[in-house]
mmCIF file as gemmi writes it, N, C-alpha and C atoms, coordinates in Angstrom:
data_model
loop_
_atom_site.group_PDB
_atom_site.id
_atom_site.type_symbol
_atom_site.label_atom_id
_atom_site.label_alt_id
_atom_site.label_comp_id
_atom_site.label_asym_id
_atom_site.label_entity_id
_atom_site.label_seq_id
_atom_site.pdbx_PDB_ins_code
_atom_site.Cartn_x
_atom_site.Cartn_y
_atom_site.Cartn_z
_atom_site.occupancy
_atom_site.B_iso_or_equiv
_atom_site.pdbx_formal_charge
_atom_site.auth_seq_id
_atom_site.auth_asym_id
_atom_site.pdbx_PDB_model_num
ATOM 1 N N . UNK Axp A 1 ? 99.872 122.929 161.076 1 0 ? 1 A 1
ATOM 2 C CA . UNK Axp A 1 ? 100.048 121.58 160.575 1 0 ? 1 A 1
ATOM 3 C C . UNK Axp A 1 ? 101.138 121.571 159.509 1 0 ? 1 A 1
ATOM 4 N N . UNK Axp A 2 ? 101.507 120.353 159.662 1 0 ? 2 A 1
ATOM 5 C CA . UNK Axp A 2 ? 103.113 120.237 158.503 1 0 ? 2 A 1
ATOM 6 C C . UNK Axp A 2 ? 102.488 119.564 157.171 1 0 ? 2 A 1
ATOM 7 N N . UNK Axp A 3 ? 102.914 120.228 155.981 1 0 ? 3 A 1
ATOM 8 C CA . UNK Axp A 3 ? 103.242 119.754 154.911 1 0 ? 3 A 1
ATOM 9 C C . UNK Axp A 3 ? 103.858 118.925 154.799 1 0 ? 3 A 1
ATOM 10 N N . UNK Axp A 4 ? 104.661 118.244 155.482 1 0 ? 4 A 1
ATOM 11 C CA . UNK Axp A 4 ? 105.529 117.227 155.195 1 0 ? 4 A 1
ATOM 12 C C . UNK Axp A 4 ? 104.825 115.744 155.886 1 0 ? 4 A 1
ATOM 13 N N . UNK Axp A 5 ? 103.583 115.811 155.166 1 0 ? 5 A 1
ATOM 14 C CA . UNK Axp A 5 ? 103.023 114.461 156.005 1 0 ? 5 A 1
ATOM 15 C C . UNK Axp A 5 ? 103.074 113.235 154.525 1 0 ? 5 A 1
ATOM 16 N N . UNK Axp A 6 ? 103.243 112.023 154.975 1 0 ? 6 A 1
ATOM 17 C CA . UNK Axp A 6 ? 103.032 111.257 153.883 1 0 ? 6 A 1
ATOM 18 C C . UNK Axp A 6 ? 102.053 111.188 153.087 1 0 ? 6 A 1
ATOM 19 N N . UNK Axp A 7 ? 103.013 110.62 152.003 1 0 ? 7 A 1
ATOM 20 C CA . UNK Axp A 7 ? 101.636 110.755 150.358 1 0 ? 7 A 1
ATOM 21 C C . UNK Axp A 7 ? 101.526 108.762 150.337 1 0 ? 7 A 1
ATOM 22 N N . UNK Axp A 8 ? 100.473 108.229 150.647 1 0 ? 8 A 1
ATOM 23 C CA . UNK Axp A 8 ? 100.527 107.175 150.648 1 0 ? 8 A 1
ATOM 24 C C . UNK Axp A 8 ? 99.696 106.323 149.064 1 0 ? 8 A 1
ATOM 25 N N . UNK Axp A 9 ? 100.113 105.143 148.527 1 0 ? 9 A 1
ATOM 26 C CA . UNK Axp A 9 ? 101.162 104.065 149.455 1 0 ? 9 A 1
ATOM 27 C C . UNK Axp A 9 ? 102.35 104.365 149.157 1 0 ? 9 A 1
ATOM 28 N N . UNK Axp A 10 ? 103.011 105.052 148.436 1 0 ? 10 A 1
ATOM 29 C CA . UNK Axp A 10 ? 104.392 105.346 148.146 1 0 ? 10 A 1
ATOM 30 C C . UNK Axp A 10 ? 105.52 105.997 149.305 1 0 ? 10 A 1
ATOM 31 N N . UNK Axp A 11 ? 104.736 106.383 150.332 1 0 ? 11 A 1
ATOM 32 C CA . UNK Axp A 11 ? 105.77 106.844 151.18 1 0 ? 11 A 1
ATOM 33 C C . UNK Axp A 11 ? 106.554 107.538 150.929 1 0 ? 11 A 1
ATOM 34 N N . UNK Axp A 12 ? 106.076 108.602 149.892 1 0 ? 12 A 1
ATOM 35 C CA . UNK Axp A 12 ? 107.102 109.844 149.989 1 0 ? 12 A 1
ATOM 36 C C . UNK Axp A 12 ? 106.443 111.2 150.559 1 0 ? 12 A 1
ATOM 37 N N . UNK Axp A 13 ? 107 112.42 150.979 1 0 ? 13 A 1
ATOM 38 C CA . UNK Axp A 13 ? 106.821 113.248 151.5 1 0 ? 13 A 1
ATOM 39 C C . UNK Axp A 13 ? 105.888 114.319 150.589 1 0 ? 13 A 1
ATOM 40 N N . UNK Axp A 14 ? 104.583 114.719 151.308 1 0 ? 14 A 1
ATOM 41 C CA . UNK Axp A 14 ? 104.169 115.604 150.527 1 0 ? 14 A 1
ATOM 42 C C . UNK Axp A 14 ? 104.628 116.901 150.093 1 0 ? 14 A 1
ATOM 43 N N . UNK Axp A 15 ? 105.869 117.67 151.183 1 0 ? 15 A 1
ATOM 44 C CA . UNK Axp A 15 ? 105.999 118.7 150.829 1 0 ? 15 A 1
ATOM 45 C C . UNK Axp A 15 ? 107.393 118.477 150.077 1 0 ? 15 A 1
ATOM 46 N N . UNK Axp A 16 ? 108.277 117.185 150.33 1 0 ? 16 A 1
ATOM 47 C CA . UNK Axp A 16 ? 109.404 117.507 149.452 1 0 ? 16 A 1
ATOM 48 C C . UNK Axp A 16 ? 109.851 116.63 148.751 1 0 ? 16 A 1
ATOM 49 N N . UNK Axp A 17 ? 108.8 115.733 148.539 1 0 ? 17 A 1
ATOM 50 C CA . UNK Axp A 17 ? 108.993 114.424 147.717 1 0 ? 17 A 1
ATOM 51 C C . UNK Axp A 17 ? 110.482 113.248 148.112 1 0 ? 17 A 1
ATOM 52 N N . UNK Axp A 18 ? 110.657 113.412 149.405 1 0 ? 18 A 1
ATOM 53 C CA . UNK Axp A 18 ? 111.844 112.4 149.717 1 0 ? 18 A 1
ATOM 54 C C . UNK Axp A 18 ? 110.813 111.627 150.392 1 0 ? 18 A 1
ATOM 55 N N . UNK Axp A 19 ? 111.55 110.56 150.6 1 0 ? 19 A 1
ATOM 56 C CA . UNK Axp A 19 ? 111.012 108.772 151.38 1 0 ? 19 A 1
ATOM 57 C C . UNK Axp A 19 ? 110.498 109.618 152.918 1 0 ? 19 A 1
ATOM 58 N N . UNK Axp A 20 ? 109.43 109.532 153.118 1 0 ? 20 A 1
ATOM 59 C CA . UNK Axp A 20 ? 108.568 110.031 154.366 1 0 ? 20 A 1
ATOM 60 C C . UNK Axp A 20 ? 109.116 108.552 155.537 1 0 ? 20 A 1
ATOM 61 N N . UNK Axp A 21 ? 109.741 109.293 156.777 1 0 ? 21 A 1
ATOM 62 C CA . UNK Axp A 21 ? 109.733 110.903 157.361 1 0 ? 21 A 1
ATOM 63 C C . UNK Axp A 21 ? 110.974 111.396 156.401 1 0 ? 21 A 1
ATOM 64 N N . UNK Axp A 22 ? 110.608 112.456 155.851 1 0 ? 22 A 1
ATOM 65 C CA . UNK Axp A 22 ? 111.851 113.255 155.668 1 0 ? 22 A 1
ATOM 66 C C . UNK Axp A 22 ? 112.727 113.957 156.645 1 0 ? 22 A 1
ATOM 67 N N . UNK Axp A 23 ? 113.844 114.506 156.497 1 0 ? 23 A 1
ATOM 68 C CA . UNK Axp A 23 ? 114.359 115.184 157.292 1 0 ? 23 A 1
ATOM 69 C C . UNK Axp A 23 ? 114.15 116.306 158.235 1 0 ? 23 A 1
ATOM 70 N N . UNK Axp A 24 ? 113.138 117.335 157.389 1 0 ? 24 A 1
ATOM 71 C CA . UNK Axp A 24 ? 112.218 118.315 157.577 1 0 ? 24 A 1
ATOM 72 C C . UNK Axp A 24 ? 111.416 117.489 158.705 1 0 ? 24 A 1
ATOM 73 N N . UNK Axp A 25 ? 110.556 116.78 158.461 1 0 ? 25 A 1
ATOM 74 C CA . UNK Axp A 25 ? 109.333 115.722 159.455 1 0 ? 25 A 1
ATOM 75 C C . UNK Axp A 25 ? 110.107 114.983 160.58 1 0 ? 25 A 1
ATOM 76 N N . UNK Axp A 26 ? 111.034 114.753 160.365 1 0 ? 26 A 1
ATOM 77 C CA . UNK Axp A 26 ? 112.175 114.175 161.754 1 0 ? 26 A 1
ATOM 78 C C . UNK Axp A 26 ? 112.46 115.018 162.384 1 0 ? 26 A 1
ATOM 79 N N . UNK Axp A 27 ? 112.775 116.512 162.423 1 0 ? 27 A 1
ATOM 80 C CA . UNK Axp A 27 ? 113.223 117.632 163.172 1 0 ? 27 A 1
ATOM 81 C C . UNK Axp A 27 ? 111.568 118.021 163.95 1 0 ? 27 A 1
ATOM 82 N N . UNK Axp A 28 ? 110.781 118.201 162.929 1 0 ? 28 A 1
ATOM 83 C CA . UNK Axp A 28 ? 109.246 118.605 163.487 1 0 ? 28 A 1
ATOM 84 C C . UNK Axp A 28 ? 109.264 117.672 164.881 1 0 ? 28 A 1
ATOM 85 N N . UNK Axp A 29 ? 109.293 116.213 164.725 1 0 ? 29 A 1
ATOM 86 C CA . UNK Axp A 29 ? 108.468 115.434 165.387 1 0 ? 29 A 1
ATOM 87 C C . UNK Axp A 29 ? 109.549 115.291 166.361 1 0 ? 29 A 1
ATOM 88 N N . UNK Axp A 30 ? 111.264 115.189 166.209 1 0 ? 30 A 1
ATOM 89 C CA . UNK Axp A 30 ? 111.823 115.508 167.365 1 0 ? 30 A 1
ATOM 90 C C . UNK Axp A 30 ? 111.624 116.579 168.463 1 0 ? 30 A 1
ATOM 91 N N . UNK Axp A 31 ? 111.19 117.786 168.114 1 0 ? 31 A 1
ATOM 92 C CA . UNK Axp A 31 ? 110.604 119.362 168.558 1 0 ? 31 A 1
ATOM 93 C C . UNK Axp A 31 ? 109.386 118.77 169.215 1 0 ? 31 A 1
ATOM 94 N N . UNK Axp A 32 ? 108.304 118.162 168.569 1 0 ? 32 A 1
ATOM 95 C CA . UNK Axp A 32 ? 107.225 117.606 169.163 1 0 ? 32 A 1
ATOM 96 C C . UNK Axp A 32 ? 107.273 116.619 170.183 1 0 ? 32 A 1
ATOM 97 N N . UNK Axp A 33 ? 108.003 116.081 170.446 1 0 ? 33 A 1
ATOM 98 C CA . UNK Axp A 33 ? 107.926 114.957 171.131 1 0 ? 33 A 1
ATOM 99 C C . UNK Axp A 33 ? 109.242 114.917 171.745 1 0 ? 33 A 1
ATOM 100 N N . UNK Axp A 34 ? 109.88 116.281 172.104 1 0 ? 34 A 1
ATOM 101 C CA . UNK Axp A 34 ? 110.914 116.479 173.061 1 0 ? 34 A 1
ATOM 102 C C . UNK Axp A 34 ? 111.226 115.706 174.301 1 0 ? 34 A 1
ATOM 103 N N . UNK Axp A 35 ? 110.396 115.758 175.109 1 0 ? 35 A 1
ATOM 104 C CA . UNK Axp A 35 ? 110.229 115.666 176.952 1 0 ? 35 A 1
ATOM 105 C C . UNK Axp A 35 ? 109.457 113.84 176.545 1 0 ? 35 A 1
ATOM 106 N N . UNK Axp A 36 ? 109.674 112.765 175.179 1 0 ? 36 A 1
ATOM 107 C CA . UNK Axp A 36 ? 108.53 112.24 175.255 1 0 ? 36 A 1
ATOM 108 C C . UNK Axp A 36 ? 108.962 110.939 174.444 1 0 ? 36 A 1
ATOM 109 N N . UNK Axp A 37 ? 110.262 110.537 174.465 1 0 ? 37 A 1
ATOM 110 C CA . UNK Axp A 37 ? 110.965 109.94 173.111 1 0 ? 37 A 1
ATOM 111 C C . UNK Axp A 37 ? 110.438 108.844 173.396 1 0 ? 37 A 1
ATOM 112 N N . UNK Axp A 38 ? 110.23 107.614 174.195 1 0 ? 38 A 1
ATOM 113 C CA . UNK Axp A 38 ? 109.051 106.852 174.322 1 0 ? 38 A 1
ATOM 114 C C . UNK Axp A 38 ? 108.342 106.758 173.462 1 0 ? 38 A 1
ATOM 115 N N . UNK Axp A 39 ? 107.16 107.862 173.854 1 0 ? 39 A 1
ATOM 116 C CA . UNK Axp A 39 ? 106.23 108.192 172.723 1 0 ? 39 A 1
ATOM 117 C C . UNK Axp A 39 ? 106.462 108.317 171.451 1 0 ? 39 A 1
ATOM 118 N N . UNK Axp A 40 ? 107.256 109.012 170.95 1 0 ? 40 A 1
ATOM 119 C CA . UNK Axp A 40 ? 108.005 109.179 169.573 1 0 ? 40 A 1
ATOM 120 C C . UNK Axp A 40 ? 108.097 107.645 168.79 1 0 ? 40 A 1
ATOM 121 N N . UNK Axp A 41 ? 108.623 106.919 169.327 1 0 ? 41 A 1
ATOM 122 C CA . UNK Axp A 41 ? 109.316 105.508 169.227 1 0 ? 41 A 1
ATOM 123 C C . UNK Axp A 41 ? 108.174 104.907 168.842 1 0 ? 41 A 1
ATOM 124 N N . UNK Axp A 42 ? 106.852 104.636 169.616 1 0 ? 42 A 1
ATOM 125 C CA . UNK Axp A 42 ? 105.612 104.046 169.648 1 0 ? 42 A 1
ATOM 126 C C . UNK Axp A 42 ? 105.201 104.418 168.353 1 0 ? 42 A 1
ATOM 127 N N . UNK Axp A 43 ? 104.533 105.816 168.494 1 0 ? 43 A 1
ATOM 128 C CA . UNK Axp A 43 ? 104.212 106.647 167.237 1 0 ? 43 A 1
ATOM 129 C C . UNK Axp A 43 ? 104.983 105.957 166.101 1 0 ? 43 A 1
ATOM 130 N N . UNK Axp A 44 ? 106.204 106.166 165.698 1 0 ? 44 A 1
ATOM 131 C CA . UNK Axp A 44 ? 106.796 105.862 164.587 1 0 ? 44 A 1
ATOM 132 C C . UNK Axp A 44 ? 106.963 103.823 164.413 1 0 ? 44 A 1
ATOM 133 N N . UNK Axp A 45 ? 106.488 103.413 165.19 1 0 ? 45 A 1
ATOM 134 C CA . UNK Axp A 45 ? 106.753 102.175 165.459 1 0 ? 45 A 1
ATOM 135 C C . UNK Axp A 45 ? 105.235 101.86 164.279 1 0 ? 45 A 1
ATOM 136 N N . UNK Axp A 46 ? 103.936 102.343 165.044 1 0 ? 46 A 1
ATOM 137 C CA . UNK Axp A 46 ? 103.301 102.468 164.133 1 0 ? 46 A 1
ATOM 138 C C . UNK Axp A 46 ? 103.215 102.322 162.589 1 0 ? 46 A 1
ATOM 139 N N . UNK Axp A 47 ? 104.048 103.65 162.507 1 0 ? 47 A 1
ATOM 140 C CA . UNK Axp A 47 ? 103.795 104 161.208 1 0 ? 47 A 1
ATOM 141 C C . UNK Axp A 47 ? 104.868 102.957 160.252 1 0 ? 47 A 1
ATOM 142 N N . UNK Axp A 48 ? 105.585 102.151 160.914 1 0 ? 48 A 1
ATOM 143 C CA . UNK Axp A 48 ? 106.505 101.071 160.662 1 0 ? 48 A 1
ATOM 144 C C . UNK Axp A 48 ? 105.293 100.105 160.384 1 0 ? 48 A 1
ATOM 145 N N . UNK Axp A 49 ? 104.851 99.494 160.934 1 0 ? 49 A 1
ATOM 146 C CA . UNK Axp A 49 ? 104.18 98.343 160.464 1 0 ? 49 A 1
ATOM 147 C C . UNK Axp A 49 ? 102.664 98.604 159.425 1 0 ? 49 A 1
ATOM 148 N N . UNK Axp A 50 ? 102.457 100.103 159.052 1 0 ? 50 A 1
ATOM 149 C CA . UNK Axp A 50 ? 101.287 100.723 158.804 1 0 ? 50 A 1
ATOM 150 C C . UNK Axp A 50 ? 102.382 100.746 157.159 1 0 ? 50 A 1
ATOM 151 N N . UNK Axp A 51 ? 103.47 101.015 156.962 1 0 ? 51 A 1
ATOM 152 C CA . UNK Axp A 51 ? 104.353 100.897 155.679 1 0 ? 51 A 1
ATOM 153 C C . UNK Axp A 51 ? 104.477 99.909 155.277 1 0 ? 51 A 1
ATOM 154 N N . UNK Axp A 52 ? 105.393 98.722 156.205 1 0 ? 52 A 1
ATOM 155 C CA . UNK Axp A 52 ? 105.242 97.55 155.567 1 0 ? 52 A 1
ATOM 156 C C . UNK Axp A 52 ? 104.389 96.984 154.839 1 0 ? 52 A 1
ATOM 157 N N . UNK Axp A 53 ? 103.236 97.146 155.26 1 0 ? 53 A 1
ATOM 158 C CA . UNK Axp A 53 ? 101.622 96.385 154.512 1 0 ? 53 A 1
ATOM 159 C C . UNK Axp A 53 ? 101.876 97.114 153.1 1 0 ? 53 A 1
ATOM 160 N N . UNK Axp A 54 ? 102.671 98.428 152.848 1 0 ? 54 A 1
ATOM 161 C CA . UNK Axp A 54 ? 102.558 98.795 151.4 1 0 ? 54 A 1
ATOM 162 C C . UNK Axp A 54 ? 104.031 99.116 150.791 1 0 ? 54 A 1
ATOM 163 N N . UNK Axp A 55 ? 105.248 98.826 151.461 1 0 ? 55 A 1
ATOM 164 C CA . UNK Axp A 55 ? 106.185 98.634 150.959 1 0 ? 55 A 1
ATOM 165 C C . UNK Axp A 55 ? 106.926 97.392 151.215 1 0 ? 55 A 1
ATOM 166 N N . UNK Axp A 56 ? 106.395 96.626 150.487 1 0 ? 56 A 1
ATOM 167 C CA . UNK Axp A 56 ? 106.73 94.736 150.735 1 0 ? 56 A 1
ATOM 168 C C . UNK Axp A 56 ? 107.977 94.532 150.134 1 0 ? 56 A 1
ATOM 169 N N . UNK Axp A 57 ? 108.654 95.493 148.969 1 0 ? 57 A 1
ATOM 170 C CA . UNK Axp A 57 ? 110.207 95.195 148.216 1 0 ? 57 A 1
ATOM 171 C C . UNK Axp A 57 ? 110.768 95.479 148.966 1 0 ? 57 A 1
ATOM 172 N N . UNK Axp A 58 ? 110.287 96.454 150.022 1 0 ? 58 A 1
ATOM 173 C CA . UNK Axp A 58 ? 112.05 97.086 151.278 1 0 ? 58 A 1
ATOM 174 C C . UNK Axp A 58 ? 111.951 96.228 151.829 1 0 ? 58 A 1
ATOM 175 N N . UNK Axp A 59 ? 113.598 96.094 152.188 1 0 ? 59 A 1
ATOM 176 C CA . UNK Axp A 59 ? 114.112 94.766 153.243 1 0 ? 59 A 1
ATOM 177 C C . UNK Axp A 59 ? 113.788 95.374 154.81 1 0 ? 59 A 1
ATOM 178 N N . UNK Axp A 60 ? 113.351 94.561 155.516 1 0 ? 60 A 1
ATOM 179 C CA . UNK Axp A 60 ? 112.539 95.221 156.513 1 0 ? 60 A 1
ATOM 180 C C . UNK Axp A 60 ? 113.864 96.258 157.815 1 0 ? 60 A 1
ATOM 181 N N . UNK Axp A 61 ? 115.244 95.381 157.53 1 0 ? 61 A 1
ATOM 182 C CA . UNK Axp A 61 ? 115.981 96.782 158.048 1 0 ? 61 A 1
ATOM 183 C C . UNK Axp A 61 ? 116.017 98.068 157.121 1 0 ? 61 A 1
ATOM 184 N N . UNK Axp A 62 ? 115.869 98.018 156.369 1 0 ? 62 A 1
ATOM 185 C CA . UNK Axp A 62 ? 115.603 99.874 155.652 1 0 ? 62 A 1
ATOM 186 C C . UNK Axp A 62 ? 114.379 100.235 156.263 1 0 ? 62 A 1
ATOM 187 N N . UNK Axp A 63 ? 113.797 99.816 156.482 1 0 ? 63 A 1
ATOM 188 C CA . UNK Axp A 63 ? 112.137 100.353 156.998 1 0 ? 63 A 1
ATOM 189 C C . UNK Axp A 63 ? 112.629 100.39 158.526 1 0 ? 63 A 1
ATOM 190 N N . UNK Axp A 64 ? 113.323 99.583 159.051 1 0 ? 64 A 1
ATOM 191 C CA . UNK Axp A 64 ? 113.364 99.671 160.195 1 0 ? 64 A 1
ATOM 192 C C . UNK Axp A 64 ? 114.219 101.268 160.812 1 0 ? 64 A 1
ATOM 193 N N . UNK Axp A 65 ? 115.263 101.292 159.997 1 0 ? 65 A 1
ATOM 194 C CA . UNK Axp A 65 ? 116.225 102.631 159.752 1 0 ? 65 A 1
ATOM 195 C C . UNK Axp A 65 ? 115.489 103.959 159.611 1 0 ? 65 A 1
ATOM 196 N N . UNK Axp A 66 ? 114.278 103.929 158.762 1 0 ? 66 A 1
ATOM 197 C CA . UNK Axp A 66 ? 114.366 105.15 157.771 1 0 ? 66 A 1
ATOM 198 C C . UNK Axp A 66 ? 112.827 105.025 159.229 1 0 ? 66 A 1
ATOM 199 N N . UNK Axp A 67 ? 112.169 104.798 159.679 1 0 ? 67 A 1
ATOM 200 C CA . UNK Axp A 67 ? 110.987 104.82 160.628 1 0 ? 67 A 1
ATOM 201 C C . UNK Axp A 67 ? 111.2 105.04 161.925 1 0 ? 67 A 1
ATOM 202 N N . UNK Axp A 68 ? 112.44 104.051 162.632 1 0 ? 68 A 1
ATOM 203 C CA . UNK Axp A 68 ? 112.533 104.285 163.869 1 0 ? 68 A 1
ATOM 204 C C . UNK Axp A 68 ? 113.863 104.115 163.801 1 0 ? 68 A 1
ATOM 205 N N . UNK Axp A 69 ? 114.872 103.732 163.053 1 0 ? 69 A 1
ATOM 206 C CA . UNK Axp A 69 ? 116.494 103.888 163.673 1 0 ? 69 A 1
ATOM 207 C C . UNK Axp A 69 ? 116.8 105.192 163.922 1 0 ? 69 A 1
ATOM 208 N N . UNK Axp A 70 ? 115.879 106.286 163.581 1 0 ? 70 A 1
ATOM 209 C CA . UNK Axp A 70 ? 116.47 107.668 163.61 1 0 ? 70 A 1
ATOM 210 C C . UNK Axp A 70 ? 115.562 108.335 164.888 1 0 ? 70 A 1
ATOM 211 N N . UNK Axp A 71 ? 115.047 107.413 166.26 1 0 ? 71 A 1
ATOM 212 C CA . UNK Axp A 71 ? 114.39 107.896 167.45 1 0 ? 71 A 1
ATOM 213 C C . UNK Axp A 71 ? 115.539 107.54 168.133 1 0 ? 71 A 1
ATOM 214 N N . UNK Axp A 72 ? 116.095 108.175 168.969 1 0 ? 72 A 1
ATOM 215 C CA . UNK Axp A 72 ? 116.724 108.243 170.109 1 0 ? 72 A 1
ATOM 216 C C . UNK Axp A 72 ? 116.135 107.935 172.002 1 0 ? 72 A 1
């Protein structure tokens, strides 16, 4: 299991204190979800509207960027 899971409601990374997913947690979950980017997308789509409810100052394209602009 990864250390780099979110510290909530702040949305930063437990293992390296940057804005969760970190960079570290984007490589994991790209590796994880190789054969599956669909899935990936969903998953993080999730965790997009599971943030919003606790980061209401971000303009909802930064959330949109930093959650799912970086699934392929």
């Amino acid at each position: 299991m990864t250390t780099h899971g979110p510290v909530l409601p702040v949305w930063t990374c437990g293992g390296c204190d940057l804005p969760w997913p970190c960079p570290t947690r984007r490589r994991e979950l790209r590796a994880e979800y190789d054969r599956a980017p669909v899935s990936l997308a969903i998953y993080m789509g999730s965790y997009l509207v599971w943030a919003a409810e606790d980061l209401v100052w971000l303009p909802a394209g930064t959330l949109h960027r930093r959650f799912v602009g970086w699934v392929r």
